[in-house]
C-alpha positions in Angstrom: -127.6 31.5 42.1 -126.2 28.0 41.0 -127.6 24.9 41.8 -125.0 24.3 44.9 -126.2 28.1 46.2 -129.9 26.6 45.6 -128.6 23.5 48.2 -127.6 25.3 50.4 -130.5 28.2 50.5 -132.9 24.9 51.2 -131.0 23.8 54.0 -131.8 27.4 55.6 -135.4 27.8 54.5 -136.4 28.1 58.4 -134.4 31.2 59.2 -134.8 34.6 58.0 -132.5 37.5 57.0 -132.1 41.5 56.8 -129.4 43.9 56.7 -130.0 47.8 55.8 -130.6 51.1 57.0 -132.2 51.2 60.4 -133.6 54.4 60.7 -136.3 53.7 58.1 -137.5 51.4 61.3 -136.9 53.6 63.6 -140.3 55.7 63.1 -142.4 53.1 64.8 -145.6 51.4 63.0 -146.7 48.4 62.2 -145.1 48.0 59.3 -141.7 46.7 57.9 -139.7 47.2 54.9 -139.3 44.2 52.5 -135.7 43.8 50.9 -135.3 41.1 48.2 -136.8 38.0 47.4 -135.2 34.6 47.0 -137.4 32.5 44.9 -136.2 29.0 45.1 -138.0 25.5 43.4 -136.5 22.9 45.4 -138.6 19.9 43.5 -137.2 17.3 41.1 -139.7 19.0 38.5 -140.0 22.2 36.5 -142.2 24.9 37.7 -143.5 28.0 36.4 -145.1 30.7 38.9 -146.2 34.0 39.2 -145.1 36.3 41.7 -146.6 39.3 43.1 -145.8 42.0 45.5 -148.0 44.9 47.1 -147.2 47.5 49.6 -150.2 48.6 52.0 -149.2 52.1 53.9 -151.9 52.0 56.3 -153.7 55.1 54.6 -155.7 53.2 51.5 -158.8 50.7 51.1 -157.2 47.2 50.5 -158.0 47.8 47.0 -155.7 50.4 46.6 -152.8 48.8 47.7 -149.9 49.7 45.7 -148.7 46.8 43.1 -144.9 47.1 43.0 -144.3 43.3 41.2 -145.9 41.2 39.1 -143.6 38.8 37.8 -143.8 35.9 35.8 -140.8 32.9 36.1 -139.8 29.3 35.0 -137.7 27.3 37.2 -135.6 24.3 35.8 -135.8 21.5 38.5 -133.6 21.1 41.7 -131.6 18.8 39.6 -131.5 20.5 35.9 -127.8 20.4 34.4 -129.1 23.4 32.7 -130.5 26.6 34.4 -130.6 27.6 37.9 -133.9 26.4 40.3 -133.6 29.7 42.1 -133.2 33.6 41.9 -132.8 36.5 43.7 -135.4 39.5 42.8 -133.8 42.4 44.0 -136.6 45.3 45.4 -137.0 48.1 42.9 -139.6 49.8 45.6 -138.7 52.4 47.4 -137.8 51.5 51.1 -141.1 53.0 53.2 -142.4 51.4 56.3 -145.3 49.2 55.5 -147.3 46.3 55.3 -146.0 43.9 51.8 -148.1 41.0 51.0 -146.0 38.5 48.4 -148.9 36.1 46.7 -147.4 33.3 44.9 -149.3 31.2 41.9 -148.6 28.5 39.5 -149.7 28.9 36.0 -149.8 26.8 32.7 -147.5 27.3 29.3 -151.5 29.0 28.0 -151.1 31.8 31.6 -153.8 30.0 33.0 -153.3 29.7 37.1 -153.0 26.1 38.0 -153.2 26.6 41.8 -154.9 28.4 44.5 -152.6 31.6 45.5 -150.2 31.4 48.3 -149.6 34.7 50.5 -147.8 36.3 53.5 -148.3 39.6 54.8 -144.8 41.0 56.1 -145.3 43.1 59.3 -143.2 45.1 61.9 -143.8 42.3 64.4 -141.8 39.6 61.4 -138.7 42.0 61.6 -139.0 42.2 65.4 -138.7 38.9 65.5 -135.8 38.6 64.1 -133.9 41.8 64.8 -135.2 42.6 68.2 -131.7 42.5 69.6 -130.3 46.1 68.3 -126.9 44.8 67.4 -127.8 43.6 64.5 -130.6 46.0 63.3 -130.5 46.1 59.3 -133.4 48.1 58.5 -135.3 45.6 56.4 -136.4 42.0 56.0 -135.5 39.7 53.1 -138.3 36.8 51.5 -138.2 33.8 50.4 -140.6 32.3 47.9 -139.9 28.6 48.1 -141.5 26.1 45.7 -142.3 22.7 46.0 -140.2 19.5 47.9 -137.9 16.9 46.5 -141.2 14.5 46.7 -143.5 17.0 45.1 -144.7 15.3 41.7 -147.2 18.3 40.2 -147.4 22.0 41.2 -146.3 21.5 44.9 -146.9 23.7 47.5 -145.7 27.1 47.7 -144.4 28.5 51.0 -143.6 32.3 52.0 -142.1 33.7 54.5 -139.2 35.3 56.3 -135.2 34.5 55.4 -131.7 35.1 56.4 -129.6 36.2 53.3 -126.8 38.7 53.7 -127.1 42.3 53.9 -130.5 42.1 52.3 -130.6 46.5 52.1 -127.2 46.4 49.9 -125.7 48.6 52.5 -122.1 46.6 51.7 -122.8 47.4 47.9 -122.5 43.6 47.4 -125.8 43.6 45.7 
């Protein structure tokens, strides 16, 4: 993602996105299955944050939810003539109906956490919101992780939620 694609993305942050293979859906539940992740700092400073993903099936304790990503990443600023303020983190989970919660953090150059953790739980009701009309039924529901704003002077907020990106299951093979 260059910084034009970055733009752009912020322009969208209030819609949301899927594409996939809708029979995963089809079983019922209450869950959803998540796709990739945009993770986009759209301040005028650096950031560095940690990014985690679990997957709650319905048939554990909370604290055996499965961990499926625990990523660490620097993001140049919005406006770096070097490096690119967002990414995409494409899902190397399986694709089972569930509940994902993505926590978000910032953290020090020493992996000390700055910030209090930011979180959304994705549901069945977040892709019926978007997909309830069957013509456009992809399967599964892509995130965005989005960092900061252009007046943000320290670790800014972070905000999860929902997005619109193209064919977020890779059913076109353009991922």
């Amino acid at each position: 993602m260059n910084r034009r694609q970055a733009l752009k993305s912020l322009a969208v942050v209030g819609s949301v996105s899927v594409a996939g293979c809708s029979s995963v859906l089809d079983s019922g539940g209450s869950g959803t299955v998540l796709g990739p992740i945009e993770v986009i700092n759209s301040s005028f400073i650096s950031n560095r944050v940690r990014i985690m993903v679990e997957r709650d099936e319905g048939t554990r304790s909370e604290s055996d939810d499965e961990s499926l990503l625990d990523r660490k990443l620097s993001l140049p600023a919005i406006d770096a003539e070097t490096g690119t303020p967002g990414l995409r983190i494409a899902p190397s989970w399986s694709e089972t109906q569930a509940h994902y919660t993505i926590r978000a953090v910032h953290y020090d150059g020493s992996d000390d956490r700055e910030t209090e953790v930011w979180e959304y739980t994705f549901t069945r009701e977040d892709y019926k919101t978007y997909y309830a009309d069957r013509n456009e039924d992809p399967g599964c529901i892509g995130a965005l992780v989005k960092i900061g704003s252009l007046s943000t002077a320290g670790n800014g907020a972070i905000g999860i939620g929902p997005t619109y990106m193209e064919d977020p299951c890779g059913t076109s093979g353009s991922q």
